[in-house]
N, C-alpha and C positions, 0 to 999 in steps of 0.2 A: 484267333488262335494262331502263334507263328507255326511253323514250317517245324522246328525241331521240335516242339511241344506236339503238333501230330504226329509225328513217328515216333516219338515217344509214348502216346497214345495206345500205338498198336502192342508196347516191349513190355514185357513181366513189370509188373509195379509200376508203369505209366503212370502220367501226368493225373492229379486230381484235382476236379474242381470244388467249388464249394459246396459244403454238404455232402461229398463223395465217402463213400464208408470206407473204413479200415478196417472192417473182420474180414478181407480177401488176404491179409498180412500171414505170410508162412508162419506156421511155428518155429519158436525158438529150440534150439536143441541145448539145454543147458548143459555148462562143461561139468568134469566132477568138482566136487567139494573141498577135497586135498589139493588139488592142481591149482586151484581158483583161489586158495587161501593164500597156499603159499606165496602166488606171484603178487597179492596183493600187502604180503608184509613183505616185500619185496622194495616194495614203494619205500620202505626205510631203510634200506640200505645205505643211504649217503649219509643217515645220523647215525649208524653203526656205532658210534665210541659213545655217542649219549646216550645210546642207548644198553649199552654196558654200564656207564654211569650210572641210571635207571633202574637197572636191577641189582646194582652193589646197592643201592640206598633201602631199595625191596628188602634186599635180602638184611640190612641189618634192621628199618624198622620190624621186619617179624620175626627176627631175633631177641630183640627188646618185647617185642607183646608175647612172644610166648613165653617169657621168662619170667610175667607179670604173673599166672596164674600160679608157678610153683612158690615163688613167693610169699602171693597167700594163702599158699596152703600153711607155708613155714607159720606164717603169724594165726594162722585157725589151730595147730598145733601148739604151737605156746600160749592160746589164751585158754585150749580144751586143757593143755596139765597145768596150767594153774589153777581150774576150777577143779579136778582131780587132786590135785596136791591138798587141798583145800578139805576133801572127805576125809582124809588120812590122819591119823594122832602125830603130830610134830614128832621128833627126835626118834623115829624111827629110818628105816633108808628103803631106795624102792624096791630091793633087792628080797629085804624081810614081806615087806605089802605082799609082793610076789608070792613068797613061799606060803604065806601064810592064806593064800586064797586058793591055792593049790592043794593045801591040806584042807580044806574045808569043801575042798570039790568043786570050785568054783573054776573053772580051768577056762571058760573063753573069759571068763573076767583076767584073768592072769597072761591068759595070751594077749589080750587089747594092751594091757598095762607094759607089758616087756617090749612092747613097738614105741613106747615113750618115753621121755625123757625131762623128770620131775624130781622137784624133791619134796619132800612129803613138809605141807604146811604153810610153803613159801608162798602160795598165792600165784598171779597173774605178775610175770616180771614185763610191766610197763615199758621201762628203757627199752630192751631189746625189741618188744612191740613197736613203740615209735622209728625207732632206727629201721624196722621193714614197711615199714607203713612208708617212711620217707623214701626207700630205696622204690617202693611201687611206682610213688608220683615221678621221681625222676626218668625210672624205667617206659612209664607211660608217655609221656612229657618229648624226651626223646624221639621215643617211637612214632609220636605224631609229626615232628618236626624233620624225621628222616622221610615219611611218607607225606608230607604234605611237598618237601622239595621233589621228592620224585615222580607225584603226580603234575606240579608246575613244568617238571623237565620235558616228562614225555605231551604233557598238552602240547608244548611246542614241537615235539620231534611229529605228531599227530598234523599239526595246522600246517606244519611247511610241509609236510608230503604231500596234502591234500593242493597244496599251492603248487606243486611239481605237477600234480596229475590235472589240473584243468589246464596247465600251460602246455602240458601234453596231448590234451585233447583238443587245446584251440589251435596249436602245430598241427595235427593231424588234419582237421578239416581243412586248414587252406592247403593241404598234399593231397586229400582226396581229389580224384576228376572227378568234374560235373556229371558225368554220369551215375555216381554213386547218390548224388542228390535230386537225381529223376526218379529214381526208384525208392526213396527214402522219403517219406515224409517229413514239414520242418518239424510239427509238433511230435513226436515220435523221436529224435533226433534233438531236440532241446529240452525232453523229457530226460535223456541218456546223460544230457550236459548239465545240468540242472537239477533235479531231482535225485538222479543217480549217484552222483558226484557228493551231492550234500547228504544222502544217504550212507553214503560207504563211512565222511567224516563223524558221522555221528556214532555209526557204529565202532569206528576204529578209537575214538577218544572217551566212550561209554565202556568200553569191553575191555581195552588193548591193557589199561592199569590196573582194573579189578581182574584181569588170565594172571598178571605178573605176580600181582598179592596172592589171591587165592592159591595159584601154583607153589609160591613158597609158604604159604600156611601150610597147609598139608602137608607140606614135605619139615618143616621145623615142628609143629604138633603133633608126627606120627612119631618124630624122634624124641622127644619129649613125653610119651606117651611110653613109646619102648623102656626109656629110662626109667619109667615108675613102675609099671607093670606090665610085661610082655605078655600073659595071660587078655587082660582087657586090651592090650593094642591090640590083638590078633581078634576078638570080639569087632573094635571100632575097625579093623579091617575089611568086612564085610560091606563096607559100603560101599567100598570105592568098584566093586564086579557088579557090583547091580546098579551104582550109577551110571557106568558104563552102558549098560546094557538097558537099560532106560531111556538114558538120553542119542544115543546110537538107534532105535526103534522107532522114537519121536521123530529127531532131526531126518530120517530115512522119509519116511512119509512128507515131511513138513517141506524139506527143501523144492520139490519141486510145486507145491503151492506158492511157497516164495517168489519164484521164478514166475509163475503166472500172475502175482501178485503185479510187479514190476511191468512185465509185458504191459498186461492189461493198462497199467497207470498210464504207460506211455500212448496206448492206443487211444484213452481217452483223453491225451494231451493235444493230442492230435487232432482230436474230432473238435477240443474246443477251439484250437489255434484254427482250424479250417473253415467253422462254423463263422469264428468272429469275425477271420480277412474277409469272408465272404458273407457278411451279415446282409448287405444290401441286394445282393443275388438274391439269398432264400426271402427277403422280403416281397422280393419284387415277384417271383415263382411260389407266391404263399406258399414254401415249402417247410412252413413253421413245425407243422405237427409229423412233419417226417422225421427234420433234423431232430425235436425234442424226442419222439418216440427210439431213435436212433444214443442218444445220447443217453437217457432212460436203461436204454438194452447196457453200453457199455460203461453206464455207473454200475448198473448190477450187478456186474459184469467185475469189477474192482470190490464192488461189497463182496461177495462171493469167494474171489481170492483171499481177499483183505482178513474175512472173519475165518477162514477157514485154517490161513496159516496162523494165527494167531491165535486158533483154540488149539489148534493140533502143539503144537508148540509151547501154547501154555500148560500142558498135564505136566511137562516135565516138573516145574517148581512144587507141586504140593506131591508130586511122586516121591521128591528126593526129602521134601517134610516126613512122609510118612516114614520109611525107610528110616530118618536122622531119630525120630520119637523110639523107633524099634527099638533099634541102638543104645539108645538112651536111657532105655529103659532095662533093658540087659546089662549094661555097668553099669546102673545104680543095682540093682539085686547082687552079681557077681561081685561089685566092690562092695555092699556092704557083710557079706559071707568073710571074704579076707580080711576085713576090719576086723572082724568078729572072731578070725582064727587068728588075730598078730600079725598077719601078714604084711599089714598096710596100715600106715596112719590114718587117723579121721582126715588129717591134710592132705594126705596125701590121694585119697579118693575123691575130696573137694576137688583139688586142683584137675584130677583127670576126670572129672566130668564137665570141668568148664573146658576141658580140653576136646572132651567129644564135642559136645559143642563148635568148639572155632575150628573143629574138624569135621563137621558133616555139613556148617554154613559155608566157609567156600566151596563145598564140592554142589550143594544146593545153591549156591550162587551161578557156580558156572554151567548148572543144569538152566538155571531161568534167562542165562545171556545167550542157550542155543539159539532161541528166534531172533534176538538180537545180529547176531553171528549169522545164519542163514540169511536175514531178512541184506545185511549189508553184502557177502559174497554174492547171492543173485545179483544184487547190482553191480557190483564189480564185473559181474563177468556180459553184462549187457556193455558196461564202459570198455571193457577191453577187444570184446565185440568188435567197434568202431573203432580201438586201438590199433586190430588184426585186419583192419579193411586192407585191398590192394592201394595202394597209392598211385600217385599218375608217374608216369618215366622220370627218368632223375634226368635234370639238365645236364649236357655233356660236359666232361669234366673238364674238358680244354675248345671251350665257345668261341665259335666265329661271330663276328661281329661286323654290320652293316655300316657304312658310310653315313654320315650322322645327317645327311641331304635322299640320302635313297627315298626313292619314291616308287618303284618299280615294281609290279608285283605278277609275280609269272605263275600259273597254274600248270604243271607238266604234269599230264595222264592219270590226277588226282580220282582215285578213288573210294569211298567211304558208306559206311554202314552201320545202325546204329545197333541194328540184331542179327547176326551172323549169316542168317539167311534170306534178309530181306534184304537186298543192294538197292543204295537210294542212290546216291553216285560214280558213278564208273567210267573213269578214263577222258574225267574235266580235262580241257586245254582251253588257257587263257590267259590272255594280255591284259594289263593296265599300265599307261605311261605313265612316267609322271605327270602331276598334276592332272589329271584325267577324273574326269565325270561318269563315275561305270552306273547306270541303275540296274536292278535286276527285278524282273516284273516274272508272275507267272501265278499260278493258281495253290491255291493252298495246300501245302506237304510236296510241294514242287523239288525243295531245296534249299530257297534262298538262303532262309536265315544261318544252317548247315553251313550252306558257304563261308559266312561271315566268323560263325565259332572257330572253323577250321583254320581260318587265315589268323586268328585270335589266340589256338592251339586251345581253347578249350575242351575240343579233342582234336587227336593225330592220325591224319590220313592211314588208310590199310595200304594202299600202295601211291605209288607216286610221288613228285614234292613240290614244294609252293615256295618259290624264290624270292627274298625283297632284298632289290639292289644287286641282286648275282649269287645270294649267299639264300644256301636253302633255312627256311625258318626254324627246322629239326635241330638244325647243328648252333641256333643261337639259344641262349639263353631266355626263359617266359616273360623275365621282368625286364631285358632287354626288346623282346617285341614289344611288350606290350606299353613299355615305357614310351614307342614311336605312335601308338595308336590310340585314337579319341574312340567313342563307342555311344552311341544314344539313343536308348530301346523305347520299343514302344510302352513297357511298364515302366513308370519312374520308381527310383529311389532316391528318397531322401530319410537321413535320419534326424533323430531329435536332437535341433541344434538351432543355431541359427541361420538367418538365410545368408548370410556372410562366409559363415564358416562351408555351408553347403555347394556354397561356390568355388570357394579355396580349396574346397578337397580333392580338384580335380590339378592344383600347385599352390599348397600349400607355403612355397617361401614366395609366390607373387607377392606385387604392392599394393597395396588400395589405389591406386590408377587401373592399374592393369584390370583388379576387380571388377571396378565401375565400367570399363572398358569391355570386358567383356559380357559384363549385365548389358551394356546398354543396347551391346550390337543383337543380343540376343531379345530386346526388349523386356528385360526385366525392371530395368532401373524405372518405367514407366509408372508401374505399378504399386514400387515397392516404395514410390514414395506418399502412397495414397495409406500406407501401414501405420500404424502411432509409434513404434520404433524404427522404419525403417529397416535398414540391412540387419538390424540388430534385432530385427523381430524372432522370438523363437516359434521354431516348428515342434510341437510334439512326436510323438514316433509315428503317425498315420500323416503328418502335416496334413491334419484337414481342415487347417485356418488357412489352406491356399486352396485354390478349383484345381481340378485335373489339367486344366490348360496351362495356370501358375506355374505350377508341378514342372510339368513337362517343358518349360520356358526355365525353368531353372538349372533342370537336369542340361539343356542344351549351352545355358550360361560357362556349366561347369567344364563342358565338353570343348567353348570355345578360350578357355583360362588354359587349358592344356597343351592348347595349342602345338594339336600333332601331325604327323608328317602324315599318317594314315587316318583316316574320316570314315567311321561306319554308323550309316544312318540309321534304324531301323524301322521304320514307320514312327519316325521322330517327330512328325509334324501332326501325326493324327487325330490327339486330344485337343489340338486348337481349332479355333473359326478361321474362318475361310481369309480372311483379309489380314489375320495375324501371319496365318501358313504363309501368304505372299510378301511380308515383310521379312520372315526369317529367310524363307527362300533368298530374297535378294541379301540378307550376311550372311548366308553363307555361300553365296558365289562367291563373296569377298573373302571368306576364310576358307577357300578351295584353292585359292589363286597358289599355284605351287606345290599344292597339294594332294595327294590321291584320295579320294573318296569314294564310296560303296554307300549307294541309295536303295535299299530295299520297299517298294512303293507298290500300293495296293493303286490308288488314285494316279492312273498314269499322266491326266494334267499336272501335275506336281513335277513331271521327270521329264517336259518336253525337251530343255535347254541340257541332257545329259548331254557328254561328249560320244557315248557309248552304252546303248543299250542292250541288255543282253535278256532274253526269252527261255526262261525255263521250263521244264517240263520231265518229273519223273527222275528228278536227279540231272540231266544233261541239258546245253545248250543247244537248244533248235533254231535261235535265229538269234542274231545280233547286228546291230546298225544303229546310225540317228532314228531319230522318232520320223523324221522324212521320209525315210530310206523304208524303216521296214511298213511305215504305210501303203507305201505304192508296192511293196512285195505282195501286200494281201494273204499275211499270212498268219501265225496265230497271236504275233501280236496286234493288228488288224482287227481279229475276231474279240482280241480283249480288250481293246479302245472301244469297238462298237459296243459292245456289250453292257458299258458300264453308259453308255447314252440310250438304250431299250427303254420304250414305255413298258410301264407294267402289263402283264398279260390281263386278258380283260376275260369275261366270261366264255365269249365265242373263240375264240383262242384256246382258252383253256380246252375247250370239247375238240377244235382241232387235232386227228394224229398226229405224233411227232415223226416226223419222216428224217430226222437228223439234219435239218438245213438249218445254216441259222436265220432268224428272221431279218427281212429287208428293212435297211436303215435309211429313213429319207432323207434323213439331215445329210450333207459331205460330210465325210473323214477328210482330218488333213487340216 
């Protein structure tokens, strides 16, 4: 375990190993509904005019479809008084028909008949039939081709936003400090990037065209509704306060299931990305039936969420069915009473029941898109989450810059903490010349590796500052430091590539000289040509068609392509064998020559030939010298050379009191 990984151990959200659980994860406090909506159609603002476009096209296909049903009303009209015309004795007018059902008492016959317009005899006139029949298809025809361009529009206004907000969030993560991602788990955190991300797009390109349509149905059907009969609009009015108030009720309950919905996913995203990296841990600690009993709880754990938002959420759609039949059912009785008083043509009560109809299905459309709409805002609002993180200090707007040979690295009264109230370094002072050999040895959560992030600016000192070349690191720019500085940890990474490119990452416009150059000094090239493609072989995302030794012989390759003016080793050498470790040791003498380097070394034979050793302890430096020097001091690095030469304690030993001495060494030190 390094040095910053234990003190991160002891801080809120510390370091997990594998298999470590994540129900210790705070709850979320999800934002409101409105807030969270808004700022995510927000995200469209930059297609602002297509998306005016979008709704001119809305608005005339459902101008064209609601114009389809009065239409056919017109033509159920002229085929009902031709089959009327038809009962009547020719050469009379409709006027006489009229009177003459009036004197006979027949008076709603007479009132139907004076809402029409017949002449007695003439039959079903065809022509004008066909000519609306023709006007329908065209009407229709239209209407789909205005609404089909408008759905092509905004898919695209929908896919470039979603293309805006992951470049967004992949900007955000290289701005977050590393702190943020101590306390963050990855799966939790590529659950947000991932899941969330393709969540909100599904939702926004599902939802975003059927709000536009529906919105303008209701609003062109209720007007079309007025125009035939204000009596039944004000009837089909009745729905839209109790859809209201329906799906306001639902969505109230539902969203914060949503939200745990989501959580939950990521927490289980989490357990499985921890489980996997660390598949060989829990193999090795048969901790099979933990991690499964563990995983178990927090699939449940998503079933639970998962079915809860989605029933609660689904009452709304056969709510706003029942409601839409009411309705429906109320203007068919009221519109056939006005048929029957003249008030209304038989057309004209057709067409306003298809109109209830295309008037109670989008507002029951936009009742079954709430979980839709919930299900994608909780996600938004966990992306925006990680939108709203603090970021690390902005580089200063007018950067100093080091001499392009600086090699100098000064620690003045540096001190740092990773939890407010636990000081791990206080009031560092320390020199490195150039080309200088610094190691830093000391017991674990000492500091070291602390040291190495800071001069790295992975984080920024609380007080003090750390000078390369004369010029504090504060006042330069990150990708200016870091552009001077090599870095080679004890965990390798490499990604899925090849071993070629895995090398080059570290200069990318080097040559294939320079590559092979620096494989070889690193002893890669030894290896790589034992492979069936060579440099060209690819690595998957684990590269575990190399050993850990490979691994870490490549990472060091990459580190000597880089070839920088600053060297930080960090138990670089650890995953190899003992006779590989003293081949690289001797390249990198040779790619030290001029250069400043930082050896962080557990194995202090490894660090006898530094130039400067330095003994930590607790955050500060308690002693510093050659590996000569501080042997004859006898002091605590003395105590850690011997130590790592102790026979193991034996039974009588073990029953020994510990009286705090350390035990005598009979070999020489030195």
């Amino acid at each position: 375990m390094s040095d910053a990984q234990q003190q991160r151990r002891d801080a809120p959200m510390g370091g997990r190993g594998p298999g470590a659980g994540a129900a210790g994860m705070p709850a979320e406090k999800a934002q409101n509904f409105g807030p969270s909506a808004k700022r995510l159609l927000g995200t469209l603002r930059p297609d602002r005019v297509k998306l005016w476009v979008v709704i001119v096209f809305g608005v005339i296909s459902v101008a064209l479809t609601v114009t389809g049903p009065k239409l056919l009303g017109e033509g159920t009209n002229i085929v009902f008084a031709g089959f009327i015309s038809l009962q009547v004795p020719a050469g009379t007018t409709q006027q006489e028909v009229i009177e003459q059902l009036e004197a006979s008492g027949q008076q709603e016959q007479a009132d139907m008949l004076s809402a029409m317009q017949f002449t007695p005899g003439a039959g079903v006139d065809f022509s004008q039939l066909a000519w609306i029949m023709v006007a329908v298809l065209i009407v229709y025809g239209l209407a789909s081709v205005f609404g089909w361009l408008q759905a092509r529009i905004l898919n695209g206004i929908v896919q470039r936003a979603m293309n805006r907000l992951r470049l967004s969030v992949e900007e955000k993560i290289h701005r977050l400090p590393l702190s943020y991602f101590d306390r963050v788990q990855r799966g939790e955190l590529l659950s947000r990037v991932t899941n969330d991300v393709d969540n909100i797009g599904q939702t926004m390109q599902q939802t975003l065209s059927q709000v536009i349509i529906s919105l303008l149905t209701v609003i062109g059907v209720l007007v079309m509704m007025f125009v035939i009969s204000p009596l039944l609009a004000v009837i089909a009015l009745v729905t839209i306060p109790l859809t209201i108030v329906i799906t306001a009720t639902v969505a109230k309950r539902s969203q914060k299931l949503f939200v745990a919905q989501w959580k939950a996913t990521g927490i289980l995203n989490a357990r499985v990305e921890e489980s996997y990296s660390g598949h060989s841990i829990v193999k090795v600690f048969g901790r099979q039936p933990e991690a499964e009993a563990a995983f178990r709880a927090e699939n449940e754990e998503v079933y639970r969420a998962s079915f809860g938002a989605q029933f609660v959420s689904g009452i709304i759609m056969p709510s706003m069915m029942f409601v839409g039949n009411l309705v429906y059912v109320a203007i068919a009785v009221v519109g056939g009473l006005q048929v029957a008083g003249g008030l209304l043509s038989i057309g004209d009560v057709q067409a306003f029941i298809q109109y209830s109809r295309q008037f109670t299905q989008p507002l029951s459309q936009l009742g079954s898109m709430a979980n839709l709409l919930q299900s994608g805002v909780a996600s938004a609002e966990r992306v925006f989450e990680l939108l709203d993180e603090p970021e690390q200090s902005d580089d200063p707007s007018d950067p100093e810059t080091a001499a392009p040979s600086a090699g100098d690295l000064v620690f003045d009264a540096v001190s740092f903490r990773y939890v407010e109230d636990k000081p791990l370094i206080d009031g560092l002072d320390l020199e490195a010349a150039p080309g200088a050999s610094v190691a830093i040895v000391g017991p674990t959560g000492a500091g070291k590796t602390t040291l190495v992030n800071l001069i790295m600016r992975f984080y920024d000192v609380d007080a003090g500052h750390i000078r390369l070349g004369g010029v504090d690191t504060h006042a330069m720019t990150r990708d200016d430091l870091r552009a001077r500085t090599g870095m080679v940890l004890q965990d390798t990474w490499l990604f899925a590539g090849t071993i070629r490119e895995n090398i080059l990452y570290g200069r990318p416009e080097a040559t294939e000289e320079d590559m092979v150059a620096a494989a070889t000094a690193a002893y890669v090239d030894r290896f790589v040509h034992a492979m069936p493609d060579g440099y060209d072989t690819v690595l998957d995302d684990e590269a575990t068609n190399l050993s850990v030794g490979e691994r870490q012989l490549v990472t060091i390759a990459r580190a000597f392509l880089a070839d920088p003016r600053i060297l930080i080793l960090d138990e670089a050498t650890s995953s190899v064998d003992t006779r590989t470790e003293l081949l690289i040791q001797r390249a990198m003498s040779r790619l030290r020559r001029d250069r400043t380097s930082f050896v962080i070394a557990h194995r202090l034979s490894t660090i006898r030939d530094a130039d400067l050793i330095l003994v930590m302890e607790d955050g500060a430096i308690v002693e510093q010298g050659s590996h000569a020097q501080l042997l004859r001091a006898r002091g605590a690095y003395w105590r850690l050379y011997n130590a790592q030469f102790e026979s193991p304690l034996d039974d009588e030993q073990e029953d020994t009191p510990d009286t705090g001495a350390l035990p005598v060494v009979d070999r020489p030190v030195g």
